[in-house]
C-alpha positions as CSV (number, residue, x, y, z in Angstrom):
1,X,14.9,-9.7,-7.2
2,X,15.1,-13.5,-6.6
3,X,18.4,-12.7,-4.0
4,X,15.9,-9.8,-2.3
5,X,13.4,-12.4,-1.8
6,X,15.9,-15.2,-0.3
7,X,17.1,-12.6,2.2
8,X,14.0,-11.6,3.2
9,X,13.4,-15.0,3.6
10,X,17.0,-15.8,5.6
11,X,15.4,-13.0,7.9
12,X,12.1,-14.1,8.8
13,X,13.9,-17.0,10.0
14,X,16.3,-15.6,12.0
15,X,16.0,-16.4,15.8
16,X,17.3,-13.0,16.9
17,X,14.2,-11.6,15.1
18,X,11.8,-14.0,15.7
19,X,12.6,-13.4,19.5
20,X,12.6,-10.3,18.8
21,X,8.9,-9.8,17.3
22,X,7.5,-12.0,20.5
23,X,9.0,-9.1,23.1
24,X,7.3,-6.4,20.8
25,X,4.2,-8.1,21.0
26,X,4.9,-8.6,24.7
27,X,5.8,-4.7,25.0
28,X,2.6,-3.5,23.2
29,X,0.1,-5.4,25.4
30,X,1.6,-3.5,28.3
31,X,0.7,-0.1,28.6
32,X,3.5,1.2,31.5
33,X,6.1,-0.3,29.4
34,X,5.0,1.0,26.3
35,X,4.4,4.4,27.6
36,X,7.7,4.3,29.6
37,X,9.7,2.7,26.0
38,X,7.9,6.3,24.3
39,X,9.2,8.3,27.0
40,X,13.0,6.7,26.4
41,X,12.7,7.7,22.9
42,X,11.5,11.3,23.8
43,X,14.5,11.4,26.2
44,X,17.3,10.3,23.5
45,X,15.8,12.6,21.0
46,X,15.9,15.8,23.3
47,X,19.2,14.2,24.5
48,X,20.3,14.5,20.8
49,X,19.1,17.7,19.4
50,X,21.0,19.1,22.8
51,X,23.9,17.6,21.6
52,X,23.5,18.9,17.8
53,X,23.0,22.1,18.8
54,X,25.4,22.5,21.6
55,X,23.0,23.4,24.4
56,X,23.9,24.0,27.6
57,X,21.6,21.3,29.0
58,X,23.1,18.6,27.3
59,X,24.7,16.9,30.3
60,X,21.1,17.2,31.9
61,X,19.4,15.5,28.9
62,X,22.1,12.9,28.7
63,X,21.8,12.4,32.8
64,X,17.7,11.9,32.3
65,X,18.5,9.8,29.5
66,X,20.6,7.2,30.9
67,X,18.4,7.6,34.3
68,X,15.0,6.3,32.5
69,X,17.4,3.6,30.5
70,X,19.0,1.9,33.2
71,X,15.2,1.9,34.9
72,X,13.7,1.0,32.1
73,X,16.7,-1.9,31.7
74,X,16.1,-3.0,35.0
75,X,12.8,-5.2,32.9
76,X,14.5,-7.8,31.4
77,X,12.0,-8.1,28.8
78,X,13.1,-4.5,28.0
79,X,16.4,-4.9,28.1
80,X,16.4,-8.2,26.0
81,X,14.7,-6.1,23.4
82,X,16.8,-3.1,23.7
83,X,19.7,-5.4,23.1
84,X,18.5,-7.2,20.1
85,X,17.1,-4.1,18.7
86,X,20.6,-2.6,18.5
87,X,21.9,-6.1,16.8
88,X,19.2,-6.2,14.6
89,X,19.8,-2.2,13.6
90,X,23.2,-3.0,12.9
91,X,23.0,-6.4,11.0
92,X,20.8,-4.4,8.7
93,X,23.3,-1.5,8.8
94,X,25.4,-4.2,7.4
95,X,23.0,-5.1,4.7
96,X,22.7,-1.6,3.6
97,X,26.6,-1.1,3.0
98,X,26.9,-4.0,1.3
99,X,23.9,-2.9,-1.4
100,X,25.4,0.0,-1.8
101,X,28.7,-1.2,-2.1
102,X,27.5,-3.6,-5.0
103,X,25.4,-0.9,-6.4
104,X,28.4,1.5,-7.1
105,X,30.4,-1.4,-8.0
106,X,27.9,-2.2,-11.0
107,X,28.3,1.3,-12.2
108,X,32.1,1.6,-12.0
């Protein structure tokens, strides 16, 4: 539990999410590009279930997808989050494996 609570700790500290936690706060005070960030997510989940389920409008979903990304990228506040999002997603990605991988480890 100690090692949980040191990289918890390492975490909180981290630049990347400190920076991070300042655009989110920045992103919820504005109301277009909080509303415009929801409809992005709409957008990649349509664009996914299309692709999950083999619709034929996938290529349309994927089209409106990347349309309201690259607009919504043109903010580089946005697209500074967007970017460390996806770090931050697979740093703890990372983490994840690497429990897991010393969990089954202790029981082999």
């Amino acid at each position: 539990m100690d090692n949980l609570k040191k990289l918890i700790n390492e975490l909180q500290k981290d630049e990347r999410i400190i920076r991070f936690k300042i655009l989110l706060r920045f992103i919820d005070q504005d109301k277009i590009l909080q509303n415009d960030y929801k409809k992005l997510l709409e957008l990649q989940k349509k664009m996914v279930n299309d692709e999950e389920k083999n619709r034929k409008n996938l290529e349309n979903s994927k089209r409106e997808y990347e349309k309201a990304k690259i607009n919504l990228s043109s903010n580089i506040v946005v697209s500074e989050y967007i970017e460390l999002l996806e770090e931050i997603n697979l740093d703890l990605q990372m983490i994840q494996n690497i429990i897991e991988n010393e969990i089954s480890a202790d029981f082999e």
